[in-house]
C-alpha positions as CSV (number, residue, x, y, z in Angstrom):
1,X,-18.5,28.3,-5.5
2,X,-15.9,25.7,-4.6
3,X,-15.1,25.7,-1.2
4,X,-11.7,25.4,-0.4
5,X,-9.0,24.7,2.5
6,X,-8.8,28.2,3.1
7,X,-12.5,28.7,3.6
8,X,-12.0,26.1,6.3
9,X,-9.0,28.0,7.7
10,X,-10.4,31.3,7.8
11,X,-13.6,30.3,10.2
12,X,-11.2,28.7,12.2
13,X,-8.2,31.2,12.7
14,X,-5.2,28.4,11.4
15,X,-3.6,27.8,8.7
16,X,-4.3,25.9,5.4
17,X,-1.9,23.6,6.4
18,X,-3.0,22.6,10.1
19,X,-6.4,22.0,8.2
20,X,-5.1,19.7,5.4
21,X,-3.1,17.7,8.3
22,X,-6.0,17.4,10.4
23,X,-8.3,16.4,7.3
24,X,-5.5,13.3,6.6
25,X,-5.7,12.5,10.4
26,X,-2.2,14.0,10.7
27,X,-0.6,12.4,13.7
28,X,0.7,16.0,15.1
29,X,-2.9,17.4,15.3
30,X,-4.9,17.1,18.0
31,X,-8.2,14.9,18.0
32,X,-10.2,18.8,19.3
33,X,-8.5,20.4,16.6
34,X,-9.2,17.4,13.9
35,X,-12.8,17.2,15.3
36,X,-13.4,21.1,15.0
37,X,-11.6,21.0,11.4
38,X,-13.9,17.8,9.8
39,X,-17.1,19.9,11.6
40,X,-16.6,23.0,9.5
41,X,-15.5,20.8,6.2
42,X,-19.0,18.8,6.4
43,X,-21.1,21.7,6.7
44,X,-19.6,24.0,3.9
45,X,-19.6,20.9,1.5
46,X,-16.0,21.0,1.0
47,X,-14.6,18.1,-1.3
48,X,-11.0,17.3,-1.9
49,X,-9.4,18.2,-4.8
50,X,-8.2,14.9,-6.0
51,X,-6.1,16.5,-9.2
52,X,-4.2,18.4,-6.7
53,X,-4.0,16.1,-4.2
54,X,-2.3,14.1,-6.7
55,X,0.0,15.9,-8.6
56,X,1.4,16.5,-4.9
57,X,1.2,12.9,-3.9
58,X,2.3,11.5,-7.3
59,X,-0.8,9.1,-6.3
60,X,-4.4,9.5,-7.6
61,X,-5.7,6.9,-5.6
62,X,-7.7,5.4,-8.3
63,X,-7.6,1.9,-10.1
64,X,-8.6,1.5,-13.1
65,X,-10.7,-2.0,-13.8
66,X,-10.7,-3.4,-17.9
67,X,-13.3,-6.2,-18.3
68,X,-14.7,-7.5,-21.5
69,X,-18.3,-6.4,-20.7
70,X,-20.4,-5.3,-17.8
71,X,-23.4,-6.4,-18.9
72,X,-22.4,-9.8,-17.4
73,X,-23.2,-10.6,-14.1
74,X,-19.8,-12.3,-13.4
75,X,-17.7,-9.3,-14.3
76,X,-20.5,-7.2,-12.1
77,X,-19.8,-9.6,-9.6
78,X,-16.5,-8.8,-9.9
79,X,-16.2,-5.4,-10.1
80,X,-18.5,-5.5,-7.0
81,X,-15.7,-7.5,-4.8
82,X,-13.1,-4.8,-5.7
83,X,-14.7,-1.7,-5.5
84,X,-16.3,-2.9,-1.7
85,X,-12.4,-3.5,-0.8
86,X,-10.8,-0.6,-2.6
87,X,-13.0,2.2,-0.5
88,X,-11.8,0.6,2.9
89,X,-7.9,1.8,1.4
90,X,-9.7,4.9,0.1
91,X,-9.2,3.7,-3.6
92,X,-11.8,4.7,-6.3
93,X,-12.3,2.7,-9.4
94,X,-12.6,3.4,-12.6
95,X,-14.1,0.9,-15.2
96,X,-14.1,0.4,-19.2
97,X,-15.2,-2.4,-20.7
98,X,-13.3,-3.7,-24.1
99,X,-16.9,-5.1,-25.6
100,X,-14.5,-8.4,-26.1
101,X,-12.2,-6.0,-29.2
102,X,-8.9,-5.4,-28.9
103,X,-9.1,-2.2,-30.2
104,X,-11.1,-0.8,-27.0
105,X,-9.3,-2.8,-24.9
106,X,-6.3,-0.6,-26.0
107,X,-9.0,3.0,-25.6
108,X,-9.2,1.8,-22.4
109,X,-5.5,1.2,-21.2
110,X,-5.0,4.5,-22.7
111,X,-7.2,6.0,-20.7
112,X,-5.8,4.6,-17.5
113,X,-2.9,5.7,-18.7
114,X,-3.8,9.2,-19.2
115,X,-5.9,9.2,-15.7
116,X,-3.1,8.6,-14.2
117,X,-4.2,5.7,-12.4
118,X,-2.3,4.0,-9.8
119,X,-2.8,0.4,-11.1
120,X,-4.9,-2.0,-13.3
121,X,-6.8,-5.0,-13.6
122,X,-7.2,-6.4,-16.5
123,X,-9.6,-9.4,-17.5
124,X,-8.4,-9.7,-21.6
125,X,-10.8,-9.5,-24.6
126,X,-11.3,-12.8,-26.2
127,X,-10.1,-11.4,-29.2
128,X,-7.4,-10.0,-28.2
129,X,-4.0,-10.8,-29.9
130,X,-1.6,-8.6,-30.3
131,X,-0.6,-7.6,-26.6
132,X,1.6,-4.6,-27.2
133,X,-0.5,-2.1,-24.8
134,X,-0.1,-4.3,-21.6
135,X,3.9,-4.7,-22.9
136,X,3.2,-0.5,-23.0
137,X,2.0,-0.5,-19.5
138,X,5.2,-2.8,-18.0
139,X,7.1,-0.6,-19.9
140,X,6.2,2.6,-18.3
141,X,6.4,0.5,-14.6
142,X,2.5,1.1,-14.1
143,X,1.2,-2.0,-11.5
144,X,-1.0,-4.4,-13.7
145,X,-2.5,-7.2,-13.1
146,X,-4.9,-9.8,-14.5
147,X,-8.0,-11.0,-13.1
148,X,-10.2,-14.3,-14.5
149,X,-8.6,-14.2,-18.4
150,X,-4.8,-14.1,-19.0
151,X,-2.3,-14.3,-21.0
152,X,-0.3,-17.7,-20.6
153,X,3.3,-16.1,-22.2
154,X,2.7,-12.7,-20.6
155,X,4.5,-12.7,-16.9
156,X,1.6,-10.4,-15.4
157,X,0.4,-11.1,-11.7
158,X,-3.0,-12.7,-11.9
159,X,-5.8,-14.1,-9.8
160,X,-8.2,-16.7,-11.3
161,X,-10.0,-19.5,-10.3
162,X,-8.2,-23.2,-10.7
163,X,-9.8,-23.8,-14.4
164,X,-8.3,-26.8,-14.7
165,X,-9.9,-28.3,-11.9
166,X,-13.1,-26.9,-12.3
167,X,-13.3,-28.3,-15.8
168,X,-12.2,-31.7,-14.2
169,X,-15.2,-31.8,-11.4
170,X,-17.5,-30.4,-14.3
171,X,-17.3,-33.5,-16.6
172,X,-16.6,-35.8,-13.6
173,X,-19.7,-35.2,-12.2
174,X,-21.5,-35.9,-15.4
175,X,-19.6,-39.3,-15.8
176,X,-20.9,-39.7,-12.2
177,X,-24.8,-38.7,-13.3
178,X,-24.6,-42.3,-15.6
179,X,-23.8,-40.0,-19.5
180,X,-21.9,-42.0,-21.5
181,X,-21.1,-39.8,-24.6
182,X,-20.1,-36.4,-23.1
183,X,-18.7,-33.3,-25.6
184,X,-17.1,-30.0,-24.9
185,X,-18.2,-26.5,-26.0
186,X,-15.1,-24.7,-25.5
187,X,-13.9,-20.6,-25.7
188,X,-11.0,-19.6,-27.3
189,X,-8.4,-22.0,-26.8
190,X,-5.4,-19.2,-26.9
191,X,-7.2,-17.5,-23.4
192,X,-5.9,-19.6,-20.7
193,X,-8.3,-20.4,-18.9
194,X,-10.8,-21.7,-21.1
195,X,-7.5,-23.9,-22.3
196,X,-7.7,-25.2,-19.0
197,X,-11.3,-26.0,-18.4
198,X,-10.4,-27.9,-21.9
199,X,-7.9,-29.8,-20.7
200,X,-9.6,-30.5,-17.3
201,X,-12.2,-32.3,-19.2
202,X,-10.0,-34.1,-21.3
203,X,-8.5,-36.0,-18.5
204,X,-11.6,-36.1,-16.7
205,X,-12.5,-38.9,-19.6
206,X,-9.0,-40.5,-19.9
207,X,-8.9,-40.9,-15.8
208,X,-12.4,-42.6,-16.1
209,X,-11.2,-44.6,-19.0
210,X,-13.4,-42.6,-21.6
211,X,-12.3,-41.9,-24.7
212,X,-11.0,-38.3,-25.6
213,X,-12.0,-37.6,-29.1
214,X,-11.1,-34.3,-30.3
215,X,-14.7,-34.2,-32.7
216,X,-16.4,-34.3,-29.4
217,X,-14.9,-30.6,-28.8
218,X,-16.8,-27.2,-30.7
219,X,-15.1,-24.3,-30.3
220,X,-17.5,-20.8,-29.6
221,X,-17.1,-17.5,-28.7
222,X,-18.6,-17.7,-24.9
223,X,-22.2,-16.6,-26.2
224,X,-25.9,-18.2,-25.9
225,X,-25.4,-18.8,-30.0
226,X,-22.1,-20.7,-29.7
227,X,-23.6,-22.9,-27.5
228,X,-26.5,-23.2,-30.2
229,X,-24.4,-23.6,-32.8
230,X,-22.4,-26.4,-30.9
231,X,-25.4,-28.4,-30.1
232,X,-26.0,-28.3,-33.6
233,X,-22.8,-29.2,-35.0
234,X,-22.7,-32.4,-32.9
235,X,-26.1,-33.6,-33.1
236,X,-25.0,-33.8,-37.0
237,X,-23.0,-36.4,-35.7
238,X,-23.7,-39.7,-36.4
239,X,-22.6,-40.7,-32.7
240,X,-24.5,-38.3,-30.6
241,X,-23.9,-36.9,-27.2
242,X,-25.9,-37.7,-24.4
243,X,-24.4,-34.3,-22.3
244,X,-22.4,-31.0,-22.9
245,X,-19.5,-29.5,-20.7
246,X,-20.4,-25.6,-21.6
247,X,-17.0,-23.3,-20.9
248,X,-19.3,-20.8,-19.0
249,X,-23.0,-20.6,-18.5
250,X,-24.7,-18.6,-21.2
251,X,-23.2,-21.1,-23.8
252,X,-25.1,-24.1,-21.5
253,X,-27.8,-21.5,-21.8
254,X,-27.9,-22.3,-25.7
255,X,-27.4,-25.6,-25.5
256,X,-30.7,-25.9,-23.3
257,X,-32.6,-23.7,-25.5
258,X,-32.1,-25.9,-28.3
259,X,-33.0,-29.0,-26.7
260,X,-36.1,-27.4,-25.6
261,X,-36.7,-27.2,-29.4
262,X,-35.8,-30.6,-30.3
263,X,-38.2,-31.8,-27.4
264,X,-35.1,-33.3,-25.4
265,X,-35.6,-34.1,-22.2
266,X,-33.2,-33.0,-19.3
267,X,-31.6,-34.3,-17.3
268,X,-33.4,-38.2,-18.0
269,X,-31.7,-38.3,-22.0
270,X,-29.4,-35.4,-22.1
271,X,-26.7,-33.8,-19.4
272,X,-26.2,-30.2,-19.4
273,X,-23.0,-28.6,-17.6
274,X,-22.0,-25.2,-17.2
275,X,-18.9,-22.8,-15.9
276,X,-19.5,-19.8,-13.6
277,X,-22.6,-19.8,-11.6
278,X,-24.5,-16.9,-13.2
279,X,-27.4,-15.6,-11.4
280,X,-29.7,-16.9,-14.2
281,X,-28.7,-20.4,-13.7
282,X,-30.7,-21.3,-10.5
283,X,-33.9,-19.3,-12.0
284,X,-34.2,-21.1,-15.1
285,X,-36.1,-24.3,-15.7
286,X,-34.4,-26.7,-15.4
287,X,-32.1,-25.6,-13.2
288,X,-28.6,-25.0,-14.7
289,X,-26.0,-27.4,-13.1
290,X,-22.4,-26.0,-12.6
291,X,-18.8,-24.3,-11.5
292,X,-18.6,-21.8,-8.8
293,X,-16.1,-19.2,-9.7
294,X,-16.2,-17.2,-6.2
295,X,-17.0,-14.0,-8.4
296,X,-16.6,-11.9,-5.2
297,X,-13.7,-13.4,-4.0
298,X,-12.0,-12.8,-6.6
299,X,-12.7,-9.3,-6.8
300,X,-11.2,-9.0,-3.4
301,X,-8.2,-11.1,-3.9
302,X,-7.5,-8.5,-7.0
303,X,-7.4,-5.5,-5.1
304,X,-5.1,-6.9,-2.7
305,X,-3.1,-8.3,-5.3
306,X,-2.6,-4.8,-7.0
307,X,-2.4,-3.0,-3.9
308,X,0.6,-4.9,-2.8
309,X,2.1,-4.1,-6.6
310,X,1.3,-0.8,-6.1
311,X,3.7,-0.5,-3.1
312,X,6.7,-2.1,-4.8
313,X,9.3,-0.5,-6.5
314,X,9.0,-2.7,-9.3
315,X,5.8,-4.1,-9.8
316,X,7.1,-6.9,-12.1
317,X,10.0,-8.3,-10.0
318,X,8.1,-11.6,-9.1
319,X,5.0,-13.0,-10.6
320,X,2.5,-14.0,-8.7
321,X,-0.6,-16.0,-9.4
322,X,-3.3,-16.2,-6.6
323,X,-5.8,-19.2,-6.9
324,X,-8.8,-19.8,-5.6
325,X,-10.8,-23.2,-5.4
326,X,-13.4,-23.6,-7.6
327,X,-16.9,-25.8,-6.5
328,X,-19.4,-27.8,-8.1
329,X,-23.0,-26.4,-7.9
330,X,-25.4,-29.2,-8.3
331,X,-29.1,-28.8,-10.0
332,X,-31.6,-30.0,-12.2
333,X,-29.8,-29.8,-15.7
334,X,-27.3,-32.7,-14.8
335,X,-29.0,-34.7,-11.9
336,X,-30.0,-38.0,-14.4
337,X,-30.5,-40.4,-11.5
């Protein structure tokens, strides 16, 4: 059976409301008596009811967290960084992951919805393209914001890594390693920040005095095939690459596992660069060169974020976007000299 705040009461001779004060360190109540009160509540196992607590607060104290798939260690990274922050402001989290579809990404913001949640974060699907349930969560004045992937003509707070910089230093350092001929494996170009890592190595080559040619650019889906299918798709080419930007490290991933096949050697004839710094990438042979995305960080920076919008009347009265500095991790993969 349940215990409940009157349990508590009744072995102490108060009431139900001295012992719901002293369990929320109620300033009026006396350390003895909040010290007596937390005693008796540890012992008979008593847990808050969070429905009630609630429906009284109009609060549930809970966050709910969309990300395109937890299977990746980024987004675990992630997740990680926000839920360590959200318990010290005695948040829970609660996390559904969109499989990269639309239509699961709009399950899950209904279920938010329906939980109640205080706020959300939100890192979009790549296929996602019609936005109507985040337009559904402004509507109803519910504090969202987006983490990693956003929206470029939706006004929704977000935190994310500089992409454009990070795909600058990515393809600078492999002009730097001596390649010559260097292509792009990029995500979908209408999720803004792989358009940005895109454009960071576009002028990456013109600010070297490279040539931009737009045949140099595959786009994939952010999987180990696309980058597979990319390496394959240029090396059809008559004028051959000699190194690959990757938009995020399991495409570099493919990339390496198919020169492995075609018995080219890295770094000394071909450059490999990825985005993200996946725990993989330091274990593999060789060694996967590429962008720190301060996973954890981030995680922390989006909490704060939606905590703030939490506490404002109107959660979409200013836009902010919070970004962090991304850094280039150097390794085997991209180390020709």
């Amino acid at each position: 059976m349940r215990t409940t705040l009157k349990d508590i009461a009744s072995e102490l001779g108060i009431t139900t409301a001295t012992v719901s004060r002293a369990l929320n360190d109620h300033p009026e109540i006396s350390s003895a008596t909040k010290k007596k009160v937390k005693a008796i509540a540890r012992r008979l196992n008593y847990l808050p009811n969070k429905l009630a607590s609630s429906l009284r607060s109009g609060k549930s104290k809970i966050i709910g967290i969309l990300v395109p798939s937890v299977e990746h260690l980024f987004f675990g990274a992630i997740i990680h960084g926000i839920s360590n922050i959200a318990s010290h402001y005695g948040y829970d989290v609660l996390i559904y992951q969109s499989n990269e579809s639309e239509e699961f990404e709009k399950k899950g913001i209904d279920t938010f919805i329906a939980a109640r949640v205080d706020g959300i974060l939100v890192s979009v699907s790549k296929n996602t393209k019609n936005y109507s349930h985040f337009q559904d969560v402004k509507s109803k004045n519910i504090p969202m914001a987006f983490f990693d992937r956003s929206i470029e003509s939706f006004d929704v707070s977000t935190v994310c890594i500089d992409d454009y910089k990070g795909g600058y230093i990515a393809t600078k350092s492999l002009i730097n390693s001596g390649y010559k001929n260097i292509a792009h494996i990029c995500g979908p170009q209408h999720i803004k920040a792989f358009a940005e890592r895109h454009r960071g190595f576009k002028d990456a080559l013109i600010d070297s005095y490279y040539p931009y040619d737009s045949n140099r650019v595959f786009e994939g889906d952010i999987t180990i095939q696309a980058g597979r299918n990319g390496f394959k798709h240029f090396w059809k080419q008559l004028s051959k690459p000699d190194a690959i930007f990757a938009v995020e490290d399991f495409t570099a991933l493919g990339i390496l596992k198919e020169l492995k096949i075609n018995d080219i050697k890295v770094p000394s004839e071909f450059g490999v660069m990825g985005f993200c710094n996946d725990l993989f990438g330091e274990h593999i042979t060789p060694s996967l060169s590429t962008i720190d995305q301060k996973t954890i960080q981030m995680g922390e920076e989006s909490f704060k974020l939606i905590y703030e919008l939490i506490h404002q009347e109107n959660p979409y009265s200013t836009y902010q976007k919070r970004i962090l500095t991304p850094s280039l991790i150097l390794r085997e993969s991209s180390l020709k000299d």
